[in-house]
VOPAGU-2260 file (C-alpha; in pm, 1 decimal, decimal comma):
REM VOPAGU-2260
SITE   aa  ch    i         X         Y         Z
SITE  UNK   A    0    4905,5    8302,4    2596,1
SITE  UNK   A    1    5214,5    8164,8    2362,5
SITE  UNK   A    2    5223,0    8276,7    2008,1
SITE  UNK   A    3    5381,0    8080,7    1724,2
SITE  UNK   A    4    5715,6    8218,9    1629,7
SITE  UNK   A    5    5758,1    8028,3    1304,0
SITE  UNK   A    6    5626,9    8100,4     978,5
SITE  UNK   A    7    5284,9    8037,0     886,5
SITE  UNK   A    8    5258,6    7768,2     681,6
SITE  UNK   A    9    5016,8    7826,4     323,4
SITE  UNK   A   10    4753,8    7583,8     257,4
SITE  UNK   A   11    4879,5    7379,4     -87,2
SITE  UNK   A   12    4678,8    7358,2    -370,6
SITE  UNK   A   13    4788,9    7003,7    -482,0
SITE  UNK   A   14    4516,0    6740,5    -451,6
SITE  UNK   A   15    4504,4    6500,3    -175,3
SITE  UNK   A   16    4668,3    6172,1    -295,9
SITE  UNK   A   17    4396,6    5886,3    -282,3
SITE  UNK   A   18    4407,9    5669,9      48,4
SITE  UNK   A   19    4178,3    5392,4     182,6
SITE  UNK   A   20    3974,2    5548,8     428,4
SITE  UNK   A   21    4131,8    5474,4     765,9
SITE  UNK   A   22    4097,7    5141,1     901,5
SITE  UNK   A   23    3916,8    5021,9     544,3
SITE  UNK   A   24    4181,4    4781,1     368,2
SITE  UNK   A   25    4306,7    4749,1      -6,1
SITE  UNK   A   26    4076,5    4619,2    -254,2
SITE  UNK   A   27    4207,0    4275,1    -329,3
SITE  UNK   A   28    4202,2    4248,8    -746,8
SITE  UNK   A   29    3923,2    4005,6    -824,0
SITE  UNK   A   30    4184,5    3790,8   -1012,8
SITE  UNK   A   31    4340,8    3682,7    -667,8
SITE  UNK   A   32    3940,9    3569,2    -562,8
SITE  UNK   A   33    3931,0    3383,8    -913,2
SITE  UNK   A   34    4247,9    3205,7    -831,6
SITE  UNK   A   35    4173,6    3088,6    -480,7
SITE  UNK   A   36    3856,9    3006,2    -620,3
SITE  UNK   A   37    4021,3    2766,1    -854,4
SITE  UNK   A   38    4246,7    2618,2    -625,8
SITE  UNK   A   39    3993,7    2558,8    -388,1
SITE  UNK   A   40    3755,1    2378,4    -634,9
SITE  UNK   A   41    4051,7    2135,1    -718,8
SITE  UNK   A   42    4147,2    2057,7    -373,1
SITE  UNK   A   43    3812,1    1935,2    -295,8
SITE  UNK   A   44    3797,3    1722,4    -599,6
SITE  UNK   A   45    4098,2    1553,0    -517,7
SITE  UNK   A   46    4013,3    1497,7    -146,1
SITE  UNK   A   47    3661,8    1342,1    -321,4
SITE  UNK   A   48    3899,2    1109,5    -530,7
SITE  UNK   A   49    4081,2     959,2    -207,0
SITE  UNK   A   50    3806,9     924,8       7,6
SITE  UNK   A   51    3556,3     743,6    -274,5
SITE  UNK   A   52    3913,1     546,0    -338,4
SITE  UNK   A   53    4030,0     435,1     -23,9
SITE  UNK   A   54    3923,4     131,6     124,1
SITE  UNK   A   55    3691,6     173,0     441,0
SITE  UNK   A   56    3654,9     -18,1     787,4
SITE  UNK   A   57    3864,5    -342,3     751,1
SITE  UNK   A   58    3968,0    -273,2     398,7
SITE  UNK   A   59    4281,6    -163,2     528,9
SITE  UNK   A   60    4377,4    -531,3     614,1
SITE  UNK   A   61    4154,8    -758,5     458,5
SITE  UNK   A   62    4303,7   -1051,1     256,1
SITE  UNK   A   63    4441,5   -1085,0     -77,3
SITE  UNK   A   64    4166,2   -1358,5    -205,9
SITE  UNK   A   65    4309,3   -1549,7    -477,8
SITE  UNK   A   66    4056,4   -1778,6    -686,3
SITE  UNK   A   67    4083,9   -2131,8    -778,2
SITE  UNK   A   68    3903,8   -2485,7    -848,6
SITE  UNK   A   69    3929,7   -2811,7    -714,8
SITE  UNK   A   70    4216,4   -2989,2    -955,2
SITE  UNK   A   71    4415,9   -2681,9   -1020,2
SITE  UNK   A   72    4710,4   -2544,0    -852,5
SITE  UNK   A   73    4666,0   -2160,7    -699,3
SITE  UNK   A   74    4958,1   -1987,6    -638,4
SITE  UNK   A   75    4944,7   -1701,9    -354,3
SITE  UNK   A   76    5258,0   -1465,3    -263,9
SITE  UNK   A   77    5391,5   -1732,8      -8,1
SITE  UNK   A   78    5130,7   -2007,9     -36,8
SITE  UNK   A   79    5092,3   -2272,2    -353,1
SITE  UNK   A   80    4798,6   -2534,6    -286,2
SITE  UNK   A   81    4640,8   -2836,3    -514,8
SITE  UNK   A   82    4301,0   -2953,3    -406,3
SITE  UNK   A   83    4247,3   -3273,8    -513,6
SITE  UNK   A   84    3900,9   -3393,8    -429,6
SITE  UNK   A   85    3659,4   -3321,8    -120,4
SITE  UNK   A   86    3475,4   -3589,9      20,4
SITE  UNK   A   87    3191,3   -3602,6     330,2
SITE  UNK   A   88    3203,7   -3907,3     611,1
SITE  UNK   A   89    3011,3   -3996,6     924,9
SITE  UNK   A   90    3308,5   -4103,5    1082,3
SITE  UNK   A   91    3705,8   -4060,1     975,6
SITE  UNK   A   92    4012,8   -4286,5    1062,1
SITE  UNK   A   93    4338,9   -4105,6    1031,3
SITE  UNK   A   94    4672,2   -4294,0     944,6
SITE  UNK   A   95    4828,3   -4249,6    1293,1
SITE  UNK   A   96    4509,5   -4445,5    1489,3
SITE  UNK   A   97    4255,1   -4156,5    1593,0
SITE  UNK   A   98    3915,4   -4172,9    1503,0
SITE  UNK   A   99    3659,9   -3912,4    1479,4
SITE  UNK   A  100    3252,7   -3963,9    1504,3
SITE  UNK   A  101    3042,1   -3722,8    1489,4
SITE  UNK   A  102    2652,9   -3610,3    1537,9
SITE  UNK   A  103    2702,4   -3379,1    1195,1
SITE  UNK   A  104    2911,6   -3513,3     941,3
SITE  UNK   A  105    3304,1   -3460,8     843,6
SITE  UNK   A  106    3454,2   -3280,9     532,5
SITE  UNK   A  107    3731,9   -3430,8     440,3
SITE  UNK   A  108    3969,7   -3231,6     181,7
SITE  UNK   A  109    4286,2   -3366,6     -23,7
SITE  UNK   A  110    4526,0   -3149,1     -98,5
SITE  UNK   A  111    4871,7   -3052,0    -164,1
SITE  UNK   A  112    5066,4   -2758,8     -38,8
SITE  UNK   A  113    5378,2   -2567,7     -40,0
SITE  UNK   A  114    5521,8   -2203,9      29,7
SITE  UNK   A  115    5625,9   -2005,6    -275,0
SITE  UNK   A  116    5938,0   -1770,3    -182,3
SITE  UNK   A  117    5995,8   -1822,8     246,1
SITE  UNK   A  118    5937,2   -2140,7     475,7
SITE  UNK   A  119    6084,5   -1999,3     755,9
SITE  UNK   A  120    5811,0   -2041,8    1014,3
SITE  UNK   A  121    5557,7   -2107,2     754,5
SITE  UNK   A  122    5255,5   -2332,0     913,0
SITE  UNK   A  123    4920,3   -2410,4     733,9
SITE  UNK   A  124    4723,7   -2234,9    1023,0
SITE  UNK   A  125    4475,7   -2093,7     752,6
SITE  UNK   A  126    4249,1   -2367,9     675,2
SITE  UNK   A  127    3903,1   -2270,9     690,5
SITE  UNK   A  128    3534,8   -2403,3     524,7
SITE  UNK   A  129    3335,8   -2117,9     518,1
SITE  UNK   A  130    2922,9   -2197,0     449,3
SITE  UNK   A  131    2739,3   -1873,6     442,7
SITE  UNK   A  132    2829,1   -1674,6     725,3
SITE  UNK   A  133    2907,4   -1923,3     921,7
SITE  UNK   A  134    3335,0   -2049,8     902,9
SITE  UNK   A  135    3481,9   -2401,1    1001,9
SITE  UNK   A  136    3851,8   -2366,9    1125,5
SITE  UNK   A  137    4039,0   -2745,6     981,0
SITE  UNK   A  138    4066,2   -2981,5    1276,4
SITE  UNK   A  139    4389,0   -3062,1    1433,6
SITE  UNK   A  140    4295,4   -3298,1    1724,7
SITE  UNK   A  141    4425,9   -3585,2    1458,1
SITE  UNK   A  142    4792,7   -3453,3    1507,6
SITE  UNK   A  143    5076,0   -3508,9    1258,1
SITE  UNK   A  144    4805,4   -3728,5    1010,8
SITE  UNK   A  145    4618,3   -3404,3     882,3
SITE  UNK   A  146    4830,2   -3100,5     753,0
SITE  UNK   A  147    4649,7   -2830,7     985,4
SITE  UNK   A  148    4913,1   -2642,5    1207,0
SITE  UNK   A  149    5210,9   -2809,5    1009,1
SITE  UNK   A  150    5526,3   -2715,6     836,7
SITE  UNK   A  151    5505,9   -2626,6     507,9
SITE  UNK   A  152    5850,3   -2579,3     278,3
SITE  UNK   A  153    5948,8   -2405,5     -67,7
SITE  UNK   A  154    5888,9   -2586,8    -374,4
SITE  UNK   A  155    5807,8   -2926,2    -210,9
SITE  UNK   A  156    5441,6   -2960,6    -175,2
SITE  UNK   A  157    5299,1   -3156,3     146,4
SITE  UNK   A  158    5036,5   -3401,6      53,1
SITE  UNK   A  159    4764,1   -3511,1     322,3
SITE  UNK   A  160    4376,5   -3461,0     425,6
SITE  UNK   A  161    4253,2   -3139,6     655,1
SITE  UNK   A  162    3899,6   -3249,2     792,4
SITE  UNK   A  163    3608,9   -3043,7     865,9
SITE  UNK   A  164    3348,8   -3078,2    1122,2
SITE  UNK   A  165    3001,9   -2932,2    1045,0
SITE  UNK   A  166    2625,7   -2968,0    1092,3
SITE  UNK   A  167    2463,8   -3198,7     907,4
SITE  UNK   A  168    2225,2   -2925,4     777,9
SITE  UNK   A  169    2529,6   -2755,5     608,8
SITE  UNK   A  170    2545,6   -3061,1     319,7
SITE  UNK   A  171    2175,0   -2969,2     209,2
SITE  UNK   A  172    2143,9   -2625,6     238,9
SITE  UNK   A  173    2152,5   -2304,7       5,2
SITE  UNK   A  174    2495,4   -2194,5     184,9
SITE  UNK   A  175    2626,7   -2543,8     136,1
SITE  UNK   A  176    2569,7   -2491,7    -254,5
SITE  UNK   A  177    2826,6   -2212,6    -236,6
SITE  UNK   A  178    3082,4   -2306,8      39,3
SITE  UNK   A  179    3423,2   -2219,6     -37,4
SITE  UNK   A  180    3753,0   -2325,2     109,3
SITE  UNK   A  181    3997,4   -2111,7     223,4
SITE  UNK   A  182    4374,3   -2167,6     245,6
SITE  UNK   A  183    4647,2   -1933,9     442,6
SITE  UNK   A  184    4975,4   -1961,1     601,5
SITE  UNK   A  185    4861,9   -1789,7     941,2
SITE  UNK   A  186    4498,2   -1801,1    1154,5
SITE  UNK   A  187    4508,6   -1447,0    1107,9
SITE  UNK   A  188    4557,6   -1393,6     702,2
SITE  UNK   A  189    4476,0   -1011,1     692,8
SITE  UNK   A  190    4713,4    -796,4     420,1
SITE  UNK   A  191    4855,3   -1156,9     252,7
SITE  UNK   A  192    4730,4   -1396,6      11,9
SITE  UNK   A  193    4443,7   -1615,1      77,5
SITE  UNK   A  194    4373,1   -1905,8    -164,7
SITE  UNK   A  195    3957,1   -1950,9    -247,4
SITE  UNK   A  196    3858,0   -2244,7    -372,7
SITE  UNK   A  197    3451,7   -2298,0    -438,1
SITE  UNK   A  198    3272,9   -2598,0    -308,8
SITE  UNK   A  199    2962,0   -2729,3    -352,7
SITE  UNK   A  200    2849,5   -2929,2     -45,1
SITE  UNK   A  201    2505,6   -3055,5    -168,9
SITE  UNK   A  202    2657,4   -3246,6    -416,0
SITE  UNK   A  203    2869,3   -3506,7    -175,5
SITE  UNK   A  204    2772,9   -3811,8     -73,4
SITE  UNK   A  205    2821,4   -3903,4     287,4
SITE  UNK   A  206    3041,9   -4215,8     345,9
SITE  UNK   A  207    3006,1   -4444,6     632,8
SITE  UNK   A  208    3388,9   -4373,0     688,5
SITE  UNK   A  209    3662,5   -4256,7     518,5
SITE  UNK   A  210    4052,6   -4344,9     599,5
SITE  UNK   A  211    4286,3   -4091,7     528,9
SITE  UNK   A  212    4636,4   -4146,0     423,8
SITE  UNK   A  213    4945,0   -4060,8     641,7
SITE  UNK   A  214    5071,2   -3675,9     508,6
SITE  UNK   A  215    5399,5   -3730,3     254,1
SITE  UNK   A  216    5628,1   -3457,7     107,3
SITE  UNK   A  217    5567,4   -3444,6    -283,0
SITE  UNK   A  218    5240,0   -3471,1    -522,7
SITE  UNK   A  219    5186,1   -3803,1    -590,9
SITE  UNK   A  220    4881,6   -3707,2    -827,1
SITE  UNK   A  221    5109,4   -3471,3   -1028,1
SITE  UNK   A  222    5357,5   -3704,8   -1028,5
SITE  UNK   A  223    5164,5   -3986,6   -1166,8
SITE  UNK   A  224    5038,4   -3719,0   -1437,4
SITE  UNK   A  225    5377,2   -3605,9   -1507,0
């Protein structure tokens, strides 16, 4: 049996300093919960600010409408266009020869149109007649005598007809009360300007036939008003 050589050592009669039990961890002062609290509350209002904010689903890309009326010039970021009348035919004859019948009826549209800041590669590839939920993309079987698919430049309008093909229903219909045209530099128009312009189909009269005039750079109607 081994004894203990050194002294014997007397029980003190300070107290025991206070200590979190063992394993148990340091109260956490109930300001620090109020804080978090706070910044909590906040971050979840602003996330509620940017999701109610943000656009959804195609929102990201949809067009940049621009509103106008037949007669007045609209002015997009790289697109300026000047509808001067809309008319409705059974049959068209274009200025270079080709001839269109049809079992519905054709829209025919007079306008002028230029870019605004860039031409380089600019085409008028945007033309649509939208009735409802249906949309009519502008013919371009007549070639180089409508201005679908062609070259537009800065400043220096280009003057011609796009035509429309649509049902014959169309011209009497609710939708046809509210048609609109809509005018872009590309087919696919997404984050850039789109011009709007309302038409009201049931108020046409439908023409045996209808020439159109060969396309010409300039604005002969705001010329002749100028």
């Amino acid at each position: 049996m081994t004894v203990p050589t050194g002294p014997a050592t007397a029980p003190s009669d300070d107290p025991a300093p206070d200590r979190a039990p063992v394993g148990v961890p340091d109260r956490v002062p109930w300001w620090r919960h109020a804080i978090s609290a706070v910044v909590l509350v906040g971050l979840l209002a602003v996330a509620g600010v940017v999701a109610d904010t943000a656009p959804s689903g195609g929102g990201w890309q949809a067009p940049i409408d621009v509103d106008g009326r037949v007669g007045e010039t609209v002015t997009g970021r790289n697109i300026e266009a000047t509808v001067h009348g809309v008319r409705a035919a059974d049959s068209v004859l274009t200025s270079n020869g080709w001839q269109g019948v049809t079992t519905g009826v054709w829209i025919v549209v007079d306008l002028s149109v230029s870019t605004v800041v860039d031409d380089r590669g600019t085409l008028l590839a945007g033309g649509v007649l939208r009735v409802g939920d249906r949309s009519y993309s502008a013919s371009d079987r007549p070639g180089l005598s409508v201005l679908a698919d062609q070259s537009l430049s800065v400043g220096i309008p280009l003057t011609g007809p796009l035509l429309f093909e649509i049902p014959r229903d169309d011209l009497d219909s609710s939708d046809g009360r509210s048609a609109r045209l809509e005018l872009g530099l590309g087919a696919d128009p997404r984050v850039d300007s789109r011009l709007v312009v309302p038409v009201d189909l049931t108020t046409l009269s439908v023409e045996p036939t209808i020439e159109t005039a060969e396309p010409v750079l300039g604005d002969p109607a705001g010329e002749e008003a100028g």
